[in-house]
C-alpha positions as CSV (number, residue, x, y, z in Angstrom):
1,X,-31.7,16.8,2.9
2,X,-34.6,14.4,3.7
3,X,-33.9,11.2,5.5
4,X,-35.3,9.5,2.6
5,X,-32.7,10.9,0.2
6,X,-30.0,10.4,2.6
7,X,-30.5,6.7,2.5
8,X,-30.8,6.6,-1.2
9,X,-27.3,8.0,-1.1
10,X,-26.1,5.9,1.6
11,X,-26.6,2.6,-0.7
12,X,-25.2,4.5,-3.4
13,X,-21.6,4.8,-1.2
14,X,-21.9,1.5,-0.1
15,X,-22.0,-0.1,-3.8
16,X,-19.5,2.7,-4.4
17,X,-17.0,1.1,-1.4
18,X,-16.3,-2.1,-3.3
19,X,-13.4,0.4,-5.1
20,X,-12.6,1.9,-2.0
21,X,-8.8,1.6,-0.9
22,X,-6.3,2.2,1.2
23,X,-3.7,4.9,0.9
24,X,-1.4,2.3,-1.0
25,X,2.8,3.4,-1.2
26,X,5.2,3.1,-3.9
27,X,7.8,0.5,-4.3
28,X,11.5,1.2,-5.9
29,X,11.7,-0.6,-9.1
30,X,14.6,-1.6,-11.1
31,X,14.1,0.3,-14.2
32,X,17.5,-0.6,-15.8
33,X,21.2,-2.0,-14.7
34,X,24.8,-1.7,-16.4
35,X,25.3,-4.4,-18.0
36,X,22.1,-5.3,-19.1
37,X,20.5,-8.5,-17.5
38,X,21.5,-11.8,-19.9
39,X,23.5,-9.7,-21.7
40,X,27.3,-10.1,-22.6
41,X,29.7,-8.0,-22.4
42,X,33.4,-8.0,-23.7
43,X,35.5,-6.5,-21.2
44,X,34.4,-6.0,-17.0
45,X,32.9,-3.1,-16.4
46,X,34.2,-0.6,-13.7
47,X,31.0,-0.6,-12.0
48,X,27.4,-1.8,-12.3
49,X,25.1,0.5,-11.9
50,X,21.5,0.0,-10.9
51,X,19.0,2.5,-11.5
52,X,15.7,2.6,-9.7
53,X,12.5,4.9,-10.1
54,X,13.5,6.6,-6.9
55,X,16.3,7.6,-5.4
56,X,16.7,4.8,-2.5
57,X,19.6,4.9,0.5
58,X,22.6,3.5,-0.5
59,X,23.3,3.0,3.7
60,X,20.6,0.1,3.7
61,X,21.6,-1.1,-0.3
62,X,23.2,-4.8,-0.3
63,X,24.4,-5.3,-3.8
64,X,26.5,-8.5,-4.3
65,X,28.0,-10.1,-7.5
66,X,29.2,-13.3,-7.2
67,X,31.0,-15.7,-10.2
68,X,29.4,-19.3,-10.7
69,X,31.7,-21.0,-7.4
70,X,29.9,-18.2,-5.4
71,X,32.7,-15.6,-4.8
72,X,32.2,-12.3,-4.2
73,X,33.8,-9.4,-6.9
74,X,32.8,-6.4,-5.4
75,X,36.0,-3.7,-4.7
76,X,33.6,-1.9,-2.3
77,X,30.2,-0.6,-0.8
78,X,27.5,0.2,-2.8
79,X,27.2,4.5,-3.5
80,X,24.8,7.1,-5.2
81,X,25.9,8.1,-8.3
82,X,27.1,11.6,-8.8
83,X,25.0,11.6,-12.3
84,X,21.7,10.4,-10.8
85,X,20.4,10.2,-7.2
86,X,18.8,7.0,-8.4
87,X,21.2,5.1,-9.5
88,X,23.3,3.0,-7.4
89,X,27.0,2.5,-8.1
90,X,28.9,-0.6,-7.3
91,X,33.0,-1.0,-8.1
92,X,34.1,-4.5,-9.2
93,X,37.0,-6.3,-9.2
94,X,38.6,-7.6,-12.6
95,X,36.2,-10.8,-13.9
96,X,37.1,-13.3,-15.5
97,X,35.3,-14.9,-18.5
98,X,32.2,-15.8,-17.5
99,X,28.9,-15.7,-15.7
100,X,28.4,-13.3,-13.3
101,X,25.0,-13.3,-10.5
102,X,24.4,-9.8,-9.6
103,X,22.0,-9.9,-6.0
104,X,20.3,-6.4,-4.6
105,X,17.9,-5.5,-2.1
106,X,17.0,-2.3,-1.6
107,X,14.7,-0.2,0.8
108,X,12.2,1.9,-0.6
109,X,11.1,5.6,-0.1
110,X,8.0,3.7,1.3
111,X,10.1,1.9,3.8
112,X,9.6,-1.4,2.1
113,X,12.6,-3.8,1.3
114,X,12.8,-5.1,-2.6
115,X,14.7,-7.7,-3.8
116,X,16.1,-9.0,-7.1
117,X,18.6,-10.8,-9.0
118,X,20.1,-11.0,-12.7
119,X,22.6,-12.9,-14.6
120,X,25.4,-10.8,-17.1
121,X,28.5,-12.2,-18.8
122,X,32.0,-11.5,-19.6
123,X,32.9,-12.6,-23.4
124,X,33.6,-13.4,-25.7
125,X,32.7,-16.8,-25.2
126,X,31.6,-17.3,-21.6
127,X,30.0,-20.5,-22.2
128,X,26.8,-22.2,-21.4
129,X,25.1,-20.4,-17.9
130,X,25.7,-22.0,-15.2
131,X,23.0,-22.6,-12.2
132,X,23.9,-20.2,-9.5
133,X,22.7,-20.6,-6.0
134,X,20.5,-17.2,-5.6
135,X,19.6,-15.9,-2.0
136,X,15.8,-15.5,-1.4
137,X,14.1,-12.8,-3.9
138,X,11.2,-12.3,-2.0
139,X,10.3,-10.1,1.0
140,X,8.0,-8.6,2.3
141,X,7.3,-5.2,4.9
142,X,3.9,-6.7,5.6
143,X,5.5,-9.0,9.0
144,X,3.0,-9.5,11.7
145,X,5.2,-7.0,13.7
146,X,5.5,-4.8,11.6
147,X,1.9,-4.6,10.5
148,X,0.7,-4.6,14.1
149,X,2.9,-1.2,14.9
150,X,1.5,0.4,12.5
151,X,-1.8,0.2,12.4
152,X,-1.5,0.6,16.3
153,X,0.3,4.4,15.3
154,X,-2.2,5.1,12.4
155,X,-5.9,4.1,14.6
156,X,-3.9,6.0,17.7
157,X,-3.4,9.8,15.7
158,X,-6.5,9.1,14.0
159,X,-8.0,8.5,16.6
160,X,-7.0,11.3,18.6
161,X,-8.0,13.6,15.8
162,X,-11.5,12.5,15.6
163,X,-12.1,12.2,19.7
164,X,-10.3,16.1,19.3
165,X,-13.5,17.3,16.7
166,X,-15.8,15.3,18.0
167,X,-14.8,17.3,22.0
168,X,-14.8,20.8,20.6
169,X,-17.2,20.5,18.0
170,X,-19.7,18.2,17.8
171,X,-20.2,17.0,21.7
172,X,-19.5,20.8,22.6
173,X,-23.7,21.9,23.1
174,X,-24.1,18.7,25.7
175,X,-22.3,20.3,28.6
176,X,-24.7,23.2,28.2
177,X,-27.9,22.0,27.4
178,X,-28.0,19.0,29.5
179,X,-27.3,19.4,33.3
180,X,-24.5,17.3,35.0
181,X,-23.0,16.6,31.6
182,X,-19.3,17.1,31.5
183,X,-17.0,16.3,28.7
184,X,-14.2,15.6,30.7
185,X,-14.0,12.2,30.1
186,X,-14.0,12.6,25.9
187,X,-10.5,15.0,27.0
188,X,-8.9,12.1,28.6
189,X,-9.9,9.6,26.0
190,X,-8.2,11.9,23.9
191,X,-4.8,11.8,26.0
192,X,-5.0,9.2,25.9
193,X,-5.0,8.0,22.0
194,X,-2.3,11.2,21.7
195,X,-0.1,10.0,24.1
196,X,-0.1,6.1,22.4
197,X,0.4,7.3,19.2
198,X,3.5,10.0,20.7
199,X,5.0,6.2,21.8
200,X,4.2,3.9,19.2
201,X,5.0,6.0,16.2
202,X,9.1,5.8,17.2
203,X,8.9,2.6,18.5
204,X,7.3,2.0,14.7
205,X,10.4,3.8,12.9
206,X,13.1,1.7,15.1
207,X,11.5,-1.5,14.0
208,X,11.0,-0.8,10.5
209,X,14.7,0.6,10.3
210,X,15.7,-2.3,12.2
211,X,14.5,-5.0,9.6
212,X,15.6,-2.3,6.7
213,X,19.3,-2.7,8.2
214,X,18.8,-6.7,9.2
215,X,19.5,-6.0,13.1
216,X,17.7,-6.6,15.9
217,X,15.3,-4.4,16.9
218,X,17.2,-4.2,20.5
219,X,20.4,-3.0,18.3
220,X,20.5,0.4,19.3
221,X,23.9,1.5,19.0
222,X,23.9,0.7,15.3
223,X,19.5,0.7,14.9
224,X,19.2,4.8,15.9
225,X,21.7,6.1,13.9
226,X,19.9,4.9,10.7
227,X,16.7,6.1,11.8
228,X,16.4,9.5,9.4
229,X,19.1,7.9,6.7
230,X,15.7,6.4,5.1
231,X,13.1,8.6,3.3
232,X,10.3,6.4,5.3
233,X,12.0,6.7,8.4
234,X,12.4,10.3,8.1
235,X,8.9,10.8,7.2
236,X,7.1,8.8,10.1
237,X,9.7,11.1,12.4
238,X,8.0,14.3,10.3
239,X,4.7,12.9,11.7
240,X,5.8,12.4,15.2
241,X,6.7,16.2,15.4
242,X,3.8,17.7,13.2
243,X,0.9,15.4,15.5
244,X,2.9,16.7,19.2
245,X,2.0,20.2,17.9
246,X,-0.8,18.9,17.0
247,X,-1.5,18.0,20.6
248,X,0.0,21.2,21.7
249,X,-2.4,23.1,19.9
250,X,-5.1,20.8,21.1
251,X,-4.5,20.9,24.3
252,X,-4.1,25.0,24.1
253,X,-7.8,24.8,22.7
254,X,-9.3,22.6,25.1
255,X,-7.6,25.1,27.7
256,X,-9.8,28.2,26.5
257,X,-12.7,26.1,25.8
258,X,-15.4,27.2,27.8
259,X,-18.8,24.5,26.7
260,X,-21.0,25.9,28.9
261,X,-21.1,29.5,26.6
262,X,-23.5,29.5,24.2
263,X,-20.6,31.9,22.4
264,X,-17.0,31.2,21.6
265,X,-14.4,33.7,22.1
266,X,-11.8,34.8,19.7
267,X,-9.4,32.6,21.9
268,X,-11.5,30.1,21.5
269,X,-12.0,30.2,17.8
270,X,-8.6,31.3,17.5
271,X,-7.5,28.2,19.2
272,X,-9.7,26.1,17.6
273,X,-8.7,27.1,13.9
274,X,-4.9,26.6,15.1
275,X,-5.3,23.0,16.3
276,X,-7.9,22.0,13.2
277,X,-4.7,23.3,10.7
278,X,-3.0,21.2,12.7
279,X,-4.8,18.3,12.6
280,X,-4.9,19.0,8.7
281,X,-1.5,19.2,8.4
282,X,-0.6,15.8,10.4
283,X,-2.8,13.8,7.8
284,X,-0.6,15.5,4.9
285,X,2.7,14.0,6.5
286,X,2.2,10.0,5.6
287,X,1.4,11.3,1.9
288,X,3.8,13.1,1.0
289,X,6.7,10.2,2.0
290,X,4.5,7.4,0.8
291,X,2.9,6.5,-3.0
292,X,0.8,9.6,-3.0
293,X,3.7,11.4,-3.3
294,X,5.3,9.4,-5.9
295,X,2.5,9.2,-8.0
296,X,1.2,11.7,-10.9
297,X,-0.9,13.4,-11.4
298,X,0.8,14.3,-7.3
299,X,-1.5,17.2,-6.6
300,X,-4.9,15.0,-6.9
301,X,-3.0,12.1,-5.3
302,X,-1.9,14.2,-2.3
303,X,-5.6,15.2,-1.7
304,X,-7.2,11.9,-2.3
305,X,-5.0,10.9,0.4
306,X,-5.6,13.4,2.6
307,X,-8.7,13.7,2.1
308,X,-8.9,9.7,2.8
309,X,-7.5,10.2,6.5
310,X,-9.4,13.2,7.3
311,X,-12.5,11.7,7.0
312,X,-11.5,7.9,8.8
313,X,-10.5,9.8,11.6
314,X,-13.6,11.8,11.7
315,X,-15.7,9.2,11.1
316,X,-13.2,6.3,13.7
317,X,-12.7,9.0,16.4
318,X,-16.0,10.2,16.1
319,X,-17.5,6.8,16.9
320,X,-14.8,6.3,20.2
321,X,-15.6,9.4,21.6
322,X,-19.1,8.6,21.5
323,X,-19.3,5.6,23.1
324,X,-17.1,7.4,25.9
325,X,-19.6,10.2,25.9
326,X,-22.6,6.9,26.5
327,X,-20.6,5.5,29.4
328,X,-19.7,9.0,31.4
329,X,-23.1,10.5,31.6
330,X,-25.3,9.8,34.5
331,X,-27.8,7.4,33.7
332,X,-30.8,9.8,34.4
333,X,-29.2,12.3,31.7
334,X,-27.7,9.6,29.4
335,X,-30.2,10.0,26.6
336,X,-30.9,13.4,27.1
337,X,-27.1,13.9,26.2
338,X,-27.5,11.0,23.4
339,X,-30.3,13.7,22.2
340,X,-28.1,16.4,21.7
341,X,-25.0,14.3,20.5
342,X,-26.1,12.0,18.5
343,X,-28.0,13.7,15.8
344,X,-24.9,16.2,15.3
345,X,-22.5,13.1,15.2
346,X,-25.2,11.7,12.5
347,X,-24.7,14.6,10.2
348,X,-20.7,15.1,10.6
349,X,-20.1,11.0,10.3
350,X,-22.4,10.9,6.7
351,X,-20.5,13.5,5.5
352,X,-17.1,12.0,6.5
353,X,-18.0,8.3,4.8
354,X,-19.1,9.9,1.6
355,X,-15.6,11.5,1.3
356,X,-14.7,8.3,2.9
357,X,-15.6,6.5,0.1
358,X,-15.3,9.4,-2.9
359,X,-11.3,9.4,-2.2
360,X,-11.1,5.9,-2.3
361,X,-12.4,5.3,-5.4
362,X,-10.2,8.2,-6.8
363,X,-7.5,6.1,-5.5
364,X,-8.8,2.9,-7.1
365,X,-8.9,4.4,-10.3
366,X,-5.4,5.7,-10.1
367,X,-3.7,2.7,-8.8
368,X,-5.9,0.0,-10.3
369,X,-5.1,-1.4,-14.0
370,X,-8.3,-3.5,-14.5
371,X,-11.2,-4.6,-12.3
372,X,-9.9,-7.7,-11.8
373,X,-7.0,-6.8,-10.4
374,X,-9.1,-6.9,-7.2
375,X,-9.0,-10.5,-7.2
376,X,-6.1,-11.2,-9.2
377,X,-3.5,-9.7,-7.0
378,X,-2.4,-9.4,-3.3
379,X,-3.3,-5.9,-3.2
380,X,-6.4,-6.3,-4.6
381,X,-7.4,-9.5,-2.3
382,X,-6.3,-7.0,0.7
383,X,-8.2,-4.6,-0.5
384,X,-11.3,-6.6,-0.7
385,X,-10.9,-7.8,2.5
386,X,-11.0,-3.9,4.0
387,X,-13.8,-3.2,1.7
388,X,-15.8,-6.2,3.3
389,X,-14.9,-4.9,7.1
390,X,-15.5,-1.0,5.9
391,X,-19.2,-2.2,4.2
392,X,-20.5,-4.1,7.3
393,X,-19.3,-1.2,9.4
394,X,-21.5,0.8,6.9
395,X,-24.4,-1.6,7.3
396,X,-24.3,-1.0,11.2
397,X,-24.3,2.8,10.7
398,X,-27.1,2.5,8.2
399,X,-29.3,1.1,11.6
400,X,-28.3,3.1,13.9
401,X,-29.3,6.2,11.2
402,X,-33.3,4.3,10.5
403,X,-33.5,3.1,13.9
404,X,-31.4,4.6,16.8
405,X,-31.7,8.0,15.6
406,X,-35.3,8.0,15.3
407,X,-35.9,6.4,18.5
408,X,-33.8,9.2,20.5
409,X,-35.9,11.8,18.8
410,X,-39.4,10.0,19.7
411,X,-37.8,10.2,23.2
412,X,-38.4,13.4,23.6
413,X,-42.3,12.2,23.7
414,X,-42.2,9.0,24.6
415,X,-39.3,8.6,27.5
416,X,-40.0,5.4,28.1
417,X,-38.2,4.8,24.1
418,X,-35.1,6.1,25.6
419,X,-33.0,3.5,27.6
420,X,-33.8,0.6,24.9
421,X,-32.5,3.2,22.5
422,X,-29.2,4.2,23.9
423,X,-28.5,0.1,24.9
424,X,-29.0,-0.1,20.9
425,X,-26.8,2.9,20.4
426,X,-24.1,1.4,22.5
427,X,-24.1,-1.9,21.0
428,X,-23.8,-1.0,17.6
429,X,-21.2,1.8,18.0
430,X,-18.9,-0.9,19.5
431,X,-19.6,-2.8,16.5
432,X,-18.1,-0.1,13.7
433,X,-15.5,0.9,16.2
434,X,-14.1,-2.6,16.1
435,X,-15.3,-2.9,12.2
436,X,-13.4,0.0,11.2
437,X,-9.9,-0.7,13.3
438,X,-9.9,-3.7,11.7
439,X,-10.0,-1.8,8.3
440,X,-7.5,0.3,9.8
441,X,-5.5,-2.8,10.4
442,X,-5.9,-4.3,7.0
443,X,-4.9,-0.8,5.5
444,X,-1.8,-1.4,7.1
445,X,-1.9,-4.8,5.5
446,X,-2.5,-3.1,2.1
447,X,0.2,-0.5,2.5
448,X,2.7,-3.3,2.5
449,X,2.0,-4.6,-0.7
450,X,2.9,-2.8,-3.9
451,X,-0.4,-1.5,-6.3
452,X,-0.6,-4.1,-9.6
453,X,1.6,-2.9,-12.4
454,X,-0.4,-1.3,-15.5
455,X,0.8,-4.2,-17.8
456,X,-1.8,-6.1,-16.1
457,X,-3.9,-4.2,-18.3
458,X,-2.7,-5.9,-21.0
459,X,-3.4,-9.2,-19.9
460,X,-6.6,-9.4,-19.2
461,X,-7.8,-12.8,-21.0
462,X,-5.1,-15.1,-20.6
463,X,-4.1,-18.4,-19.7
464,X,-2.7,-18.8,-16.4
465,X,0.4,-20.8,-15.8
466,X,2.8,-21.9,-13.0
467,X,4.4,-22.3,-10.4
468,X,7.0,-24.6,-11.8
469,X,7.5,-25.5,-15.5
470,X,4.8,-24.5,-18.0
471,X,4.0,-26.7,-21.1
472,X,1.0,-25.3,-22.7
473,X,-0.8,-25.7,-26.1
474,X,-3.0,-23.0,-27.4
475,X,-4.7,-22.5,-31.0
476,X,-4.4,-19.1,-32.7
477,X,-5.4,-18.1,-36.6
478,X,-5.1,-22.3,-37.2
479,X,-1.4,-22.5,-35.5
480,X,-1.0,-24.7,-33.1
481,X,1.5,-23.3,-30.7
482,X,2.8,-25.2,-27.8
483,X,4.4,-23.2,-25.1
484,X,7.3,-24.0,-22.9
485,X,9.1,-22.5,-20.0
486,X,11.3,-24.3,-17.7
487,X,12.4,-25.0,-14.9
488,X,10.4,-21.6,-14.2
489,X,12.4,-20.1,-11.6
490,X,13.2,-16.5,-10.9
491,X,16.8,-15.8,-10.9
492,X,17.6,-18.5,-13.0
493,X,18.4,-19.6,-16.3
494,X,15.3,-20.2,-18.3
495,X,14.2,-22.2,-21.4
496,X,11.3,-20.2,-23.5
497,X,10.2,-22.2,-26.5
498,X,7.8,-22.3,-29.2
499,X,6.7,-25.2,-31.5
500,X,4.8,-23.9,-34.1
501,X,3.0,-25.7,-36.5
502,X,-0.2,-25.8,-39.1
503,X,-1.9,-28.5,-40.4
504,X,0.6,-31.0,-38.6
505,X,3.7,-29.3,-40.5
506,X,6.2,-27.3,-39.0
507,X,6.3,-23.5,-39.4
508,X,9.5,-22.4,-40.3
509,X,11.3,-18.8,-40.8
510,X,9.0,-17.4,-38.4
511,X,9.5,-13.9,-36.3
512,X,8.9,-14.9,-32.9
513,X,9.9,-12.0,-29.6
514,X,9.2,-13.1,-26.3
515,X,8.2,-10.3,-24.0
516,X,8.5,-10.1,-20.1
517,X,6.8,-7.8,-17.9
518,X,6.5,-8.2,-14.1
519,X,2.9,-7.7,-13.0
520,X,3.1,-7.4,-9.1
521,X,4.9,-3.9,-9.4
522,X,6.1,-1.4,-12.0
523,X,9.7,-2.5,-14.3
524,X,10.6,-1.8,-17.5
525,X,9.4,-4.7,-19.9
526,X,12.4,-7.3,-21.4
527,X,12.1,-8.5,-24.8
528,X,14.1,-11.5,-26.4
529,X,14.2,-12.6,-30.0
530,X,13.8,-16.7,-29.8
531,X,15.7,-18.2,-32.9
532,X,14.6,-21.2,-34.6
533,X,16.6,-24.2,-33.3
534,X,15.2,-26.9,-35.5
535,X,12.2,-26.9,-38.1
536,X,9.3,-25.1,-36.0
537,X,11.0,-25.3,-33.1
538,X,11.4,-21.4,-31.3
539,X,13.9,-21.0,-28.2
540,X,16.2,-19.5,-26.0
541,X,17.9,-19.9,-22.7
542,X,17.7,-16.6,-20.5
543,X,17.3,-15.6,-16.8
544,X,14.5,-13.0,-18.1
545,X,12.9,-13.6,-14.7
546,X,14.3,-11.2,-12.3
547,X,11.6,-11.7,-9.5
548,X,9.3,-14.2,-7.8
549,X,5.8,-13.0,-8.6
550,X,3.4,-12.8,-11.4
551,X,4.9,-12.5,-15.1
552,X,2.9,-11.4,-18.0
553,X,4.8,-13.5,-20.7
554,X,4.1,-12.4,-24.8
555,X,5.2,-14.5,-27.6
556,X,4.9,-12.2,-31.0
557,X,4.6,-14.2,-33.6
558,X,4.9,-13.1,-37.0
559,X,4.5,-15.7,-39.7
560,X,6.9,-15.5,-42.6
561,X,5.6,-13.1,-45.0
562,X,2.1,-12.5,-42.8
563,X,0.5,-10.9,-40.4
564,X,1.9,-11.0,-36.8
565,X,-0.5,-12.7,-33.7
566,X,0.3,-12.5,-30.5
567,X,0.1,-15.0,-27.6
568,X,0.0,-14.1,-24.0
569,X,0.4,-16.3,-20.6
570,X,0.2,-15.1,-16.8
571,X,2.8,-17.0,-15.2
572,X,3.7,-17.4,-11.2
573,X,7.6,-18.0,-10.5
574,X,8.7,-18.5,-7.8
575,X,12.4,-18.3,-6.3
């Protein structure tokens, strides 16, 4: 491939990197409870039951129902149903007529905590709802701490992997062609990333599992028990063990590893293969516990992601172990070794940021609803912000391939080109290194927040509303409709009206269903049928609003004896 049409195909990926995301992780959602949220029922119920889309631990469950004076009716711990792993089973006491709040938080196979609330009743007349004083709704996995840990255990293995390639591979000809080259000091940079990421990667599970049970972190006597009762904790311990043989196998290979032969051995290449199926299989691990594994189609998920890490540690370890490679060689041989390095490194690092950037779009369009959802949502701002960081680390690599490279080759004629050209080298390698951690770091960042929910696809054109009560007035097919929701809290007792009128009157025997559907992560959408309370006048009271976040609120409205319309608000509630 010319330079010329390696450049074209550069600026191709980088337009191509503003869909480029992280390896993003499932939350558990609350597909559907016994009773039914705002529903009424006639007699209590032996249990409610709470089924999610995944079956979560029932160890780090807190379900509580509580009556309107705030006192707990549960006749024991929450418990997996027998009938379905995913459903969790609660025993109540006898209730009374009434109200009932119904409080859960969860831990998902991800490893991140989800919270939610709903009202239900006991009848037959239970009266008007009452306003219950509802614990925070919202949390988050994506704590300073937390976020710090693990992008520390994710740039550490992928590090090491990359510093591991870039030793027996691609720096391999420098200790042969160039005299008083050694490589010695790429081995120990790799030790070095393997032996942080062998420490922070526990030290990562016992905080997570920590905050999943709400202990300290220096709880151990109850904190290390938990640590494999979570799918997310058991996975991150799945990656400790596959990356230390990992680093077994490495270190096996760089053992037998004789640079200075022009040809390998079969030990060698033996122990080469062994540690590069090793390295493969590590980057499979975070997958397979995480959203790639909970999302279909799973095979193509699985490689996207995969495929993702593979080539960011490639292309992350690859750039450390060259600048290690700049400072350890003698300055009289530095850019003969740059020579011999460099354009190899060139090659292997295009390759890896054109898969780079072909799995992340994959991703995108699995996980993304609509295009604005890149702006419209947390995950999407995240992502954005790792996109900018990943396309000026792009930018950087695009001059050290038209001007570094180039230079180093001229070198060979002109020595005097040489020095000026490694400083250059030097200076912009620290650059992406730093670029891309902090991708690596926003990445973790991104795998904290949930993916958008497909209703958001749905929504695309309307009006935005909230926080705090919404009284809006739109036109539609000459109605005038004026919407209201209040007080607009989640977890609480809502008013959803509708004044509809034409031509000044009021429009009355209308069909009018209000939907719900949550917009920050995947739940089963709600529907209510709003009766007509006085001439034109559309509304009921229901705590339809199970979460703080972004609804996608639809009023159906079907005109007596026409044709239905339908209005649609975005609306923020918060707890």
């Amino acid at each position: 491939m010319t330079r010329r049409a390696r450049i074209a195909l550069v600026i191709v990926a980088v337009g191509g990197a503003l869909a480029l995301p992280a390896a993003a992780w499932a939350h558990a959602v609350l597909e559907h409870t016994t009773p039914v949220p705002s529903s009424v029922v006639n007699r209590t119920p032996p249990l409610v039951l709470l089924t999610y889309s995944e079956a979560v631990e029932p160890r780090f469950a807190i379900v509580s129902v509580t009556n309107a004076a705030g006192r707990q009716q549960i006749a024991g711990a929450p418990r997996r149903s027998a009938a379905d792993p995913k459903t969790l089973a609660v025993p109540l006491r006898h209730l009374s007529q009434g109200w009932y709040l119904v409080y859960w938080r969860v831990v998902s196979v991800d490893g991140h905590p989800v919270r939610g609330a709903f009202l239900f009743a006991v009848g037959p007349n239970p009266g008007p709802v009452p306003q219950f004083p509802v614990p925070s709704i919202s949390e988050t996995a994506a704590t300073p701490r937390l976020v710090t840990a693990r992008a520390i255990v994710f740039l550490s293995v992928m590090a090491a992997i990359g510093l591991f390639i870039l030793r027996i591979a691609t720096a391999r000809p420098v200790a042969r062609r160039v005299p008083e080259a050694r490589l010695r000091t790429v081995s120990i940079a790799f030790w070095i990333a393997a032996v942080i990421a062998l420490i922070a990667t526990p030290v990562y599970v016992v905080m997570a599992t920590a905050q999943f049970a709400l202990r300290s972190v220096f709880d151990f006597g109850n904190v290390l028990p938990l640590v494999r009762d979570s799918a997310f904790g058991r996975g991150l311990l799945d990656l400790e063990l596959t990356f230390a043989l990992f680093v077994l196998a490495a270190a096996l290979a760089l053992w037998v590893d004789r640079p200075e032969r022009a040809q390998r051995s079969i030990a060698e290449l033996l122990a080469g293969a062994g540690a590069l199926l090793a390295a493969a299989a590590t980057l499979v691990v975070p997958g397979l516990s995480g959203h790639a594994g909970q999302t279909s189609p799973r095979g193509l998920s699985l490689t996207l992601d995969w495929l993702h890490l593979v080539a960011g540690s490639v292309w992350v370890g690859g750039l450390i172990g060259l600048l290690v490679l700049w400072w350890s060689l003698p300055a009289a041989r530095r850019v003969a070794g740059l020579m011999v390095c460099v354009p190899r490194f060139s090659n292997t690092a295009f390759v890896s940021v054109l898969a780079l950037i072909g799995s992340g779009v994959g991703a995108t369009l699995v996980h993304l609803p609509t295009f604005s959802s890149l702006w419209q949502t947390s995950y999407g701002q995240a992502l954005l912000v790792k996109i900018g960081l990943l396309c000026a680390a792009l930018l950087l690599a695009q001059v050290n391939l038209l001007r570094t490279r180039p230079r180093l080759a001229a070198a060979r004629d002109r020595p005097e080109l040489g020095p000026a050209a490694a400083a250059l080298l030097r200076r912009l390698v620290s650059g992406e290194i730093l670029l891309v951690a902090a991708a690596i770091a926003a990445a973790a960042v991104l795998s904290s927040l949930p993916p958008p929910a497909k209703a958001l696809a749905t929504v695309g054109g309307a009006t935005r509303v909230g926080p705090g009560p919404v009284n809006q007035v739109v036109t539609r097919n000459g109605y005038r409709i004026e919407l209201r929701v209040s007080p607009n809290r989640a977890a609480a007792p809502n008013t959803f009206a509708i004044r509809l009128t034409k031509d000044g009157k009021p429009v009355r025997n209308a069909s009018v269903i209000a939907g719900f559907a949550m917009l920050d992560m995947e739940m089963g959408t709600q529907s209510s049928v709003l009766p007509e309370r006085t001439p034109g006048l559309y509304e009921r009271t229901a705590p339809a609003l199970v979460m703080v976040g972004h609804w996608g609120l639809s009023f159906e409205i079907t005109p007596s004896g026409l044709q239905p319309f339908t209005v649609t608000l975005v609306d923020r509630t918060t707890g």
